[in-house]
C-alpha positions in Angstrom: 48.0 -33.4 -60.9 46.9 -30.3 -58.8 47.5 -27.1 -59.7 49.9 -25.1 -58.0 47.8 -23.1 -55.1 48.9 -20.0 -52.8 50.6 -22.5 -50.3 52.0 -25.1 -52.9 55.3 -26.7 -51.1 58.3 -25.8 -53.1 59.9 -28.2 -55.6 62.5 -28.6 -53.6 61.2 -28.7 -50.0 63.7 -29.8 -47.4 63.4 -31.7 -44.7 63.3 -28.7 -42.2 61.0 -27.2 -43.7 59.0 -30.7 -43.7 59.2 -30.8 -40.0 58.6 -27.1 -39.6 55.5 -27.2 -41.6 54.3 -30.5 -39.5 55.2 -28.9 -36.0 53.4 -26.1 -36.7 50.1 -28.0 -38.4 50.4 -30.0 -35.2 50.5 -27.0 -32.5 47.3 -25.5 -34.7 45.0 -28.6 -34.8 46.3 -28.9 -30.7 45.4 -25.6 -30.2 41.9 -25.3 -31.7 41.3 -28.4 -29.8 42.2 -26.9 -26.3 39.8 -23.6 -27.3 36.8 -25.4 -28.4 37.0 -27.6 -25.0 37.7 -24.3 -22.9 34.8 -21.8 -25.0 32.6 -24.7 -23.4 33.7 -24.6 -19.6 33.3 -21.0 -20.1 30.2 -20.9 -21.0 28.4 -21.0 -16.9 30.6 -17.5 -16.4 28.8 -16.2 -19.2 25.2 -16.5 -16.9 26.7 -15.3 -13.8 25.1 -12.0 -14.0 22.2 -13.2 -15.0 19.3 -13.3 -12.1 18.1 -16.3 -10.5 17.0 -17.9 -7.3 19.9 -18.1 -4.0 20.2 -21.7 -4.2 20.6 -21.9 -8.5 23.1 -19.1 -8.0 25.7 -21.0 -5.6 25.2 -23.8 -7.3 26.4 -22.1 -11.0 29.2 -20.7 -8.8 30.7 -24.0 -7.8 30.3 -24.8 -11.2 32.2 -21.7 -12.2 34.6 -22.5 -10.1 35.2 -26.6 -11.3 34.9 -25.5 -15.0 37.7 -22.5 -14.4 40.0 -25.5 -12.9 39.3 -27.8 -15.7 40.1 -24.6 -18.2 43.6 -24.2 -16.4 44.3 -27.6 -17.1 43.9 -27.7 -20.9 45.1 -24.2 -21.2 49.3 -25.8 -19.4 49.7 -27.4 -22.5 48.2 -25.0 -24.5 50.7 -22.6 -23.3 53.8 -25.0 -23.2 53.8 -26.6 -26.4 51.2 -24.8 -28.8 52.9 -21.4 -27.9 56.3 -22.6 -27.5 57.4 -20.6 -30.6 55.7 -17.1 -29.4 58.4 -18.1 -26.3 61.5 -19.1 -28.3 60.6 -15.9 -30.5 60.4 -13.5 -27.9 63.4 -14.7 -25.9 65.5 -14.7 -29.3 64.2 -11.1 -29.5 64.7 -9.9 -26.1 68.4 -11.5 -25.7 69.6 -9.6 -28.9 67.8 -6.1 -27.7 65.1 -5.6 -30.2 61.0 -5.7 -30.6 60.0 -8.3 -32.7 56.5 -9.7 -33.4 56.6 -12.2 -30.9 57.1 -9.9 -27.8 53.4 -8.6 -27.8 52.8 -11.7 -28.4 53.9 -13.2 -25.7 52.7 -10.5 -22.9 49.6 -10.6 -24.3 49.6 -14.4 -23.9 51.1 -13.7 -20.3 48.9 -10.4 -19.2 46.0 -13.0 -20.2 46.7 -16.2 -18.6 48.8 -15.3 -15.4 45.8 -12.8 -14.1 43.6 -15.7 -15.1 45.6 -18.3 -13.1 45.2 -16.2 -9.9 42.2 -15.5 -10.1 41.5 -19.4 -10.2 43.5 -19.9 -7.1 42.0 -17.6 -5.5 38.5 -17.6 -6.6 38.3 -13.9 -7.2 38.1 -12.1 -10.4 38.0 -12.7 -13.8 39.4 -15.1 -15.8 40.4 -15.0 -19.6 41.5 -18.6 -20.6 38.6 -18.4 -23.3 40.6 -15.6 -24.5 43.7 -17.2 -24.2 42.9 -20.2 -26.0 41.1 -18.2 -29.1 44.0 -16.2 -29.5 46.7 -18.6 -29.5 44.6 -20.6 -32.0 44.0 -18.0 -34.1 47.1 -16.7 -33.8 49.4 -20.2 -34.8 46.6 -20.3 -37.8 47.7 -17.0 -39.0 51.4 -18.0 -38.3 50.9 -21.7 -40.5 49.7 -19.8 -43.8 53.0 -17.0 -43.2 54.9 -20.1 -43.1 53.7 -21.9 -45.8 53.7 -18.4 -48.2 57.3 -17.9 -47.1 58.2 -21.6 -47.7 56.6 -21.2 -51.1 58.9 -18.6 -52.2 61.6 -19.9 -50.5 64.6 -20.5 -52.9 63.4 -18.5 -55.8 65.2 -15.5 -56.9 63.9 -12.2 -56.2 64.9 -8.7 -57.9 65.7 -5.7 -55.9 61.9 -4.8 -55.7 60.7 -7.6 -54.2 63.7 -7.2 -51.4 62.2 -3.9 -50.9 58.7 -4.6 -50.8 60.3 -7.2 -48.1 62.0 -4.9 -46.3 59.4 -2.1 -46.0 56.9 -4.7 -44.6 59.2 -5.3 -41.9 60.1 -1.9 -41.3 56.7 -0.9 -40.9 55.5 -4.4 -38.9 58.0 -3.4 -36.6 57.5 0.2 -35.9 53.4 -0.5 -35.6 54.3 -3.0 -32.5 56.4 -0.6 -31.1 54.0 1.9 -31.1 51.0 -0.8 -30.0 53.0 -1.7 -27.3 53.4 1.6 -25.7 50.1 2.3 -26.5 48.8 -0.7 -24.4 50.8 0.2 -21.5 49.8 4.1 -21.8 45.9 3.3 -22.0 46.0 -0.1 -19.6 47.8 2.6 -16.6 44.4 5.5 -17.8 41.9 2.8 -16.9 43.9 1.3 -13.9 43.2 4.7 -12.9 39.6 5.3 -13.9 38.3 1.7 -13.9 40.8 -0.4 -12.2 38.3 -3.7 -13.6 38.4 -3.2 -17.0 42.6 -2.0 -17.1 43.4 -5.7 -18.0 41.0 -6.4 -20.5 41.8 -3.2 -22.5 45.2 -4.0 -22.4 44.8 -7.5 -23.0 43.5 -6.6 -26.4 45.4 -4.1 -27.3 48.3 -6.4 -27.0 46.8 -8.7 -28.9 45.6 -6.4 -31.8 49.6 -5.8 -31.7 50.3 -8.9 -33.5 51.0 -7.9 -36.9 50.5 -11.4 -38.2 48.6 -9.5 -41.3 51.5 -7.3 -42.5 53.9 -10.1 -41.9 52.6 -12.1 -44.5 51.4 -9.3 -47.1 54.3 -9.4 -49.3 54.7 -13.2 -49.0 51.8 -14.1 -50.0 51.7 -11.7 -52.8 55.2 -13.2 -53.8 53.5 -17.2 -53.5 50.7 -16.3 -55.9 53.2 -14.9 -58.5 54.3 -18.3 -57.7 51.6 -20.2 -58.2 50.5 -18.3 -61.4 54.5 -19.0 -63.1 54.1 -23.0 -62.3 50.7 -23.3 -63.8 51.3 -21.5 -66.6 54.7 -22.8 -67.5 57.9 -20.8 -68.3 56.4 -20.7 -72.2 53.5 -19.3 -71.4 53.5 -17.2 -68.7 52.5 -14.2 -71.1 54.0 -10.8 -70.1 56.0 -11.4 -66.8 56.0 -7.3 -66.6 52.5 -7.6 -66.1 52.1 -10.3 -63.2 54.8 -8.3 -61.4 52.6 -5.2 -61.4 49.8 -7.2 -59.9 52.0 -9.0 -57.6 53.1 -5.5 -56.1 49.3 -4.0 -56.2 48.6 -7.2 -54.3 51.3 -6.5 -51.9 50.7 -3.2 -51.3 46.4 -3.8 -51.2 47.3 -6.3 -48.3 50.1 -4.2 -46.3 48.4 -1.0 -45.9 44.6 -2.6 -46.4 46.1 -4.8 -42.9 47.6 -2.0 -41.4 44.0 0.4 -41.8 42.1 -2.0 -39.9 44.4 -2.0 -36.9 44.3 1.7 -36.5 40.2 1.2 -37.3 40.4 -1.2 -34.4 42.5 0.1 -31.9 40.7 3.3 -31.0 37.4 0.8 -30.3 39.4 -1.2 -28.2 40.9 1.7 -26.3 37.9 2.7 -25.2 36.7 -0.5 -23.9 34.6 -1.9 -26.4 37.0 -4.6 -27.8 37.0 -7.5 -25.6 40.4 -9.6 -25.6 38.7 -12.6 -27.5 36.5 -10.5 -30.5 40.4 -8.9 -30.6 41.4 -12.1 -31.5 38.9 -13.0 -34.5 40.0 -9.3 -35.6 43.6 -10.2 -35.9 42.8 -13.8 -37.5 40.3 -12.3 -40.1 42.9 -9.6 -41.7 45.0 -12.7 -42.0 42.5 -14.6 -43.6 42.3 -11.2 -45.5 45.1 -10.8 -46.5 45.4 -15.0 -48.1 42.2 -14.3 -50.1 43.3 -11.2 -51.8 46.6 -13.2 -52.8 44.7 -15.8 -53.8 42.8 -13.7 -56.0 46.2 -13.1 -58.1 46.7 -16.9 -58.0 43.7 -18.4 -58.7 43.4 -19.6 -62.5 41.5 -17.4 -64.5 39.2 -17.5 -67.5 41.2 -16.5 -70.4 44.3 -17.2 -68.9 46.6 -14.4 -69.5 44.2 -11.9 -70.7 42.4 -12.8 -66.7 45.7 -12.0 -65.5 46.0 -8.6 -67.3 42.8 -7.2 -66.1 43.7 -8.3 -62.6 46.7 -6.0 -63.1 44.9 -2.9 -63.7 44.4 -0.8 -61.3 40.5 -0.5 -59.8 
């Protein structure tokens, strides 16, 4: 039998949470699909300021223009179905008048694609369905490993400090979107103003380094490899449960504020330009990955059992 990992299902898994964990594999296999096709048709856009004979250089433009077309095909369903949630999210959000993760999602997703759209109909400008793509399958890769941490605790009790550690992830998830969104807007109206071309790629991604999929699953995957640790080891020998929850809220607190310092490392780099919107979206999927594999430190079996666990538990 396996042992119990970071993302084991719980014992008791309804069907819900069956489907939701399906849907959600299904968008993320759809979506890395879509971006793989699209990085390709973008590729002849990358050599368009390159220098090269008259007759080589119209004929990469029409193939600009035929691989753009093709990109805002595969990117309808991208947007439809893969990020259907980042919509159902934000509207929930919106109709009950409050910022929630999902709003910079989805005008980041929108500032993106819509500009991108035009500029295909029209056949002036850049487009950013590259972008687009990446982020949205980054992004529902970050979201499948919150949901199967959150899943993985779902049901068991927690004690009043774990419903803090909770709550002070959320608090400060959502005051760091508030404050990324107004950034965005304040620094995306400075280069409309200075450097009209590059206003939408700065704010493109500084919306997206607003998703704070990172801090959203800190605590929860802190509380899954406590999980993990207590159904490999057994309620008999578990060794001193004082001890696992120190690490567990070391762990928590390592991956909240460790997620939170390299957004505010990031965003003054993409303020001034030097972020573009798709190496803003490997940012935001590595401090996810991040944050998994310091949790998974905790969960992983050690040598020595719980004498591996008590040295994990003291402070570095």
């Amino acid at each position: 039998m396996r042992a119990p990992s970071l993302f084991t299902p719980p014992p008791h898994m309804t069907d819900a949470m069956r489907r939701a964990r399906r849907h959600m594999l299904a968008r993320t296999g759809l979506a890395w699909l879509v971006m793989m096709q699209v990085m390709m048709l973008a590729f002849p856009g990358y050599l368009r300021h390159s220098a090269r004979a008259p007759d080589a250089q119209l004929a990469l433009e029409q193939a600009i223009v035929l691989m753009n077309w093709l990109s805002l095909i595969l990117c309808v369903p991208l947007i439809l179905y893969c990020a259907w949630p980042v919509w159902r999210g934000a509207w929930h959000d919106l109709s009950r008048q409050r910022i929630g993760m999902d709003v910079p999602v989805a005008l980041g997703i929108l500032a993106a694609f819509v500009p991108s759209v035009v500029a295909t109909w029209r056949d002036v400008g850049e487009v950013y369905f590259d972008s687009v793509s990446m982020f949205v399958a980054f992004l529902l890769t970050a979201r499948f490993l919150e949901t199967c941490a959150r899943q993985a605790v779902s049901g068991q009790p927690h004690g009043a400090r774990d419903a803090e550690l909770l709550r002070s992830a959320d608090r400060l998830a959502f005051w760091f979107v508030c404050i990324q969104i107004l950034l965005a807007i304040l620094v995306g109206l400075y280069w409309w103003n200075v450097q009209p071309d590059q206003a939408l790629a700065v704010t493109v991604a500084l919306l997206v380094m607003s998703c704070p999929c990172a801090m959203s699953m800190s605590v929860p995957a802190a509380l899954a490899a406590r999980q993990a640790v207590r159904l490999r080891t057994g309620a008999g020998d578990g060794g001193d449960p004082a001890v696992l929850d120190r690490a567990m809220r070391r762990v928590a607190h390592q991956n909240l504020y460790g997620s939170l310092a390299w957004h505010l490392l990031m965003v003054p780099l993409a303020a001034c330009g030097w972020v573009q919107p798709w190496l803003a979206a490997i940012t935001m999927l590595l401090s996810s990955l991040a944050v998994a594999a310091n949790a998974w430190r905790l969960a992983r079996p050690a040598a020595g059992g719980t004498a591996g666990r008590q040295s994990a538990a003291q402070p570095v």
